[in-house]
C-alpha positions as CSV (number, residue, x, y, z in Angstrom):
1,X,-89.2,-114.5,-19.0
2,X,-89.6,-112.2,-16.1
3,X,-91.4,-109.8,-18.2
4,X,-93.8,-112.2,-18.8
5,X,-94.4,-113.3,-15.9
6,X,-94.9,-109.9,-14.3
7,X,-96.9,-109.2,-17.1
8,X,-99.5,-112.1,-16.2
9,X,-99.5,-111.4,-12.6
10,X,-100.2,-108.1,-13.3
11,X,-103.1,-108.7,-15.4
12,X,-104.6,-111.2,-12.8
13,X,-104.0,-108.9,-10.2
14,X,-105.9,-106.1,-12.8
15,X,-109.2,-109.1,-13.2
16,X,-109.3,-109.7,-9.3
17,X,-109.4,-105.9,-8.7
18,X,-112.4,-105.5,-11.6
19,X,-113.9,-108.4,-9.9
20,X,-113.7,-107.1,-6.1
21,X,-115.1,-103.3,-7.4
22,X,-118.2,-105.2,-9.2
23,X,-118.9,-107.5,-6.6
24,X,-118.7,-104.1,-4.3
25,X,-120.7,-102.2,-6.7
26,X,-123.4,-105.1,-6.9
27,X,-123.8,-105.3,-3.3
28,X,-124.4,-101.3,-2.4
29,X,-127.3,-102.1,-5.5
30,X,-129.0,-104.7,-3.9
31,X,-129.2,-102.4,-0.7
32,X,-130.8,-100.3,-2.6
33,X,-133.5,-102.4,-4.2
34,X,-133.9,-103.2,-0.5
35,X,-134.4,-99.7,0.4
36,X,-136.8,-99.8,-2.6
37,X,-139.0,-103.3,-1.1
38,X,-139.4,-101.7,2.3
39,X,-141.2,-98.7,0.3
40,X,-143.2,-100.8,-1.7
41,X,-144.1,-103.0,1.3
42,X,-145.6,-100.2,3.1
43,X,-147.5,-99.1,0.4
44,X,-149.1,-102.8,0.2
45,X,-149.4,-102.6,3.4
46,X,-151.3,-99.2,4.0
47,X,-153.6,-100.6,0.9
48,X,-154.4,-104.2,2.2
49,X,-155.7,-101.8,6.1
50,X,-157.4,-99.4,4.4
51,X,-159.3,-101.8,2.1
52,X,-160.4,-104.3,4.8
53,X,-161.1,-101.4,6.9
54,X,-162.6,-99.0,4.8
55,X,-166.4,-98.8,4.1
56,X,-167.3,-98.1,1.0
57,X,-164.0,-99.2,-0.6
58,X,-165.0,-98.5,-4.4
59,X,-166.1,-95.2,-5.7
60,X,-169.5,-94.7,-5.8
61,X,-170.7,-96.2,-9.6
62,X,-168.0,-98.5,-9.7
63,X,-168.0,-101.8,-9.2
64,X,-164.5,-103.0,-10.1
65,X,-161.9,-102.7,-12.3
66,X,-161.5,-104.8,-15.6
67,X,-159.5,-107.4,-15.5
68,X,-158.9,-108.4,-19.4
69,X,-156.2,-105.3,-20.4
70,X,-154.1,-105.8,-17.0
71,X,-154.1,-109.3,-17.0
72,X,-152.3,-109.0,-21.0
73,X,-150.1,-106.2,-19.5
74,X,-148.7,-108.6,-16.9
75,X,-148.4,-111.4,-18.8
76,X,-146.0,-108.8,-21.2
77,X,-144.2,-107.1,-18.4
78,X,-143.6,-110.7,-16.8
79,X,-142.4,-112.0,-20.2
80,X,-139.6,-109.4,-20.4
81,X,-138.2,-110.4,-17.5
82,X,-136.9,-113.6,-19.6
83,X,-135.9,-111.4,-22.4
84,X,-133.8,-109.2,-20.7
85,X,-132.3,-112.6,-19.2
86,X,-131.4,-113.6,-22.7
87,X,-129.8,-110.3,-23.3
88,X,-127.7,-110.5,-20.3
89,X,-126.3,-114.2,-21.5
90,X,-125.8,-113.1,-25.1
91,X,-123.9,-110.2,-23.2
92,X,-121.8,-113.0,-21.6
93,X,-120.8,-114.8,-24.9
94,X,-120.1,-111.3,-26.5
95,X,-122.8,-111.7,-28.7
96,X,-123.8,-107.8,-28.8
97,X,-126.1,-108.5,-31.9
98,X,-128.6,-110.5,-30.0
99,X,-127.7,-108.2,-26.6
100,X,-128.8,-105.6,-28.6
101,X,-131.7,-107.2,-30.3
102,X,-132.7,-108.6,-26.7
103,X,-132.8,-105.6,-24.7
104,X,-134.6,-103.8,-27.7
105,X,-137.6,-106.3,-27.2
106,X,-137.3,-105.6,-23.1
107,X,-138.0,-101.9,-23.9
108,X,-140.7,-102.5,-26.4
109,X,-142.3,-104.7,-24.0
110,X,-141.8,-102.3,-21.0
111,X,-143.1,-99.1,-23.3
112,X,-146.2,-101.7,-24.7
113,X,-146.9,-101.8,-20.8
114,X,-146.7,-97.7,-19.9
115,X,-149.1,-97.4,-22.8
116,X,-151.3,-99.9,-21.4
117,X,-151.6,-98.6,-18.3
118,X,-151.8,-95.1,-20.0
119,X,-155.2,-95.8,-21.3
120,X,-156.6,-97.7,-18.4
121,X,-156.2,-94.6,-16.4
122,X,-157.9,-92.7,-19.3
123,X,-160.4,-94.8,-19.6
124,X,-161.6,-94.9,-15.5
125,X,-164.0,-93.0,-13.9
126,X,-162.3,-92.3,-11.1
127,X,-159.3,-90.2,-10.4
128,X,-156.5,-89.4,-7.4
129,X,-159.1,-87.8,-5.4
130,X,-161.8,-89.8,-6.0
131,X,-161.4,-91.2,-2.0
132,X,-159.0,-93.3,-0.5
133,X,-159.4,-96.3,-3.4
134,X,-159.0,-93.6,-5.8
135,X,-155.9,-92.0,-4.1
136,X,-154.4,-95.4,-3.4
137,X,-154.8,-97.0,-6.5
138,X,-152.7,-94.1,-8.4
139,X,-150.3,-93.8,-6.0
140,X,-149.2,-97.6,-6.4
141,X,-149.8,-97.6,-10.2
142,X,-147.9,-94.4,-10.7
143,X,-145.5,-95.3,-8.2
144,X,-144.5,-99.0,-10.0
145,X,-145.1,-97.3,-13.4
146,X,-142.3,-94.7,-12.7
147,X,-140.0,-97.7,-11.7
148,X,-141.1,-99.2,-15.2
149,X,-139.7,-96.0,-17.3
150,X,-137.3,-95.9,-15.2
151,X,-135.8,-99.5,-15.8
152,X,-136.3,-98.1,-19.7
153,X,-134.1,-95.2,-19.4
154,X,-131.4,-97.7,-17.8
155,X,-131.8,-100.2,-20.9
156,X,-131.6,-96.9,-23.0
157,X,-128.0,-96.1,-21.6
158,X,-126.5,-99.7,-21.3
159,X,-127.8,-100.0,-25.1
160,X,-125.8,-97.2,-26.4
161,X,-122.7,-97.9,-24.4
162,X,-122.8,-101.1,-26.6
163,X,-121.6,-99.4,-29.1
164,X,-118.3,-98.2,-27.6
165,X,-115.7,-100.3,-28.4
166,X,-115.1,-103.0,-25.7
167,X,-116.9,-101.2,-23.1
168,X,-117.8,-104.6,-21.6
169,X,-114.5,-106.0,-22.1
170,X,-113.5,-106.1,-18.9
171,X,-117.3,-106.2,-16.7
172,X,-121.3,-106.0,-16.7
173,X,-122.3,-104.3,-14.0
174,X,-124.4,-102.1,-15.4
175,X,-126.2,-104.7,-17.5
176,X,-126.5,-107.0,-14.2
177,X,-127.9,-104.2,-12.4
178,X,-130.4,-103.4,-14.7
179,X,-130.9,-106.4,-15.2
180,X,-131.7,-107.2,-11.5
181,X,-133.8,-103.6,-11.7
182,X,-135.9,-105.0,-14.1
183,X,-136.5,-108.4,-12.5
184,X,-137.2,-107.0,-9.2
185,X,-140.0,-104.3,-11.1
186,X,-142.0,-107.7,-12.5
187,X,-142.0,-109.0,-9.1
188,X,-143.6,-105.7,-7.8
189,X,-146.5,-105.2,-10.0
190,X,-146.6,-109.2,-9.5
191,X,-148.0,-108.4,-5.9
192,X,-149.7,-105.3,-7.7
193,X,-151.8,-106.9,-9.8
194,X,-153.0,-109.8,-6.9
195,X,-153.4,-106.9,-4.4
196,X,-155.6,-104.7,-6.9
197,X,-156.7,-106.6,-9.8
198,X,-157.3,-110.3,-8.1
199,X,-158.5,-109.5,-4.7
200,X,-161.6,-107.3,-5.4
């Protein structure tokens, strides 16, 4: 009887600890994507002086930027935000068919949006150096879209650990985290996409 009782505690004692070290683990993440906002917010910051102060904002033969291909790339990127969602809750129900299926779709999305922007940039008639639109306009597109392949290569990894035997037996951390990543990479170009795309 004792052995059975010591054995339950002990497991209990085993869950609370996995808990504690995730709930740790989560924390010093969210820090970081902190860290990260503060970047970002300076960048949308040092954009929204220089263009209300800034004469001659738009290179010289442009008169804007098309609206039609972004607006499609957002409306993707955005939309992966739920799939990835779904992913994490099939996670949760041990369901690593759909996880898998789920956070497939996330990186086909997030890809579909890399190429997009890909040929936007090859397709304008301006460049890095092309003033300070030019140099600002790359900087926050490159900037986000490293943060987008970046959230890839995370759904890359957590995707192939799936396929080690109860891996996530015993926590998600690394799909909640990337998970979070993700999220927090919609809301960025979010704010992008008003900043550069809306307010012309």
């Amino acid at each position: 009887m004792d052995s059975y009782i010591n054995s339950d505690e002990l497991h209990h004692t085993s869950a609370e600890h996995t808990h504690d070290e995730e709930g740790n683990k989560m924390f010093g993440f969210i820090v970081f994507l902190l860290s990260e906002s503060v970047i970002f917010l300076s960048f949308f910051a040092g954009y929204a002086v220089y263009k209300t102060t800034t004469p001659n904002w738009l290179p010289a033969g442009v008169s804007g930027l098309e609206v039609k291909d972004p607006t499609i790339n957002t409306v993707i990127l955005v939309a992966s935000s739920f799939v990835i969602y779904l992913a994490e809750k099939a996670l949760q129900r041990h369901d690593l068919v759909k996880f898998r299926l789920f956070l497939l779709t996330t990186m086909a999305m997030g890809t579909y949006f890399l190429v997009g922007q890909a040929i936007e940039w090859n397709g304008l008639d301006f460049g890095f150096t092309t003033g300070v639109f030019g140099g600002t306009f790359y900087l926050l597109t490159g900037f986000h879209g490293l943060h987008v392949f970046t959230g890839i290569l995370l759904q890359s990894i957590i995707l192939v650990r799936s396929f080690i035997p109860g891996n996530y037996d015993t926590g998600h951390f690394g799909v909640n985290a990337t998970s979070l990543f993700w999220h927090f990479v919609d809301v960025i170009w979010i704010i992008l996409f008003i900043l550069i795309y809306v307010w012309q």
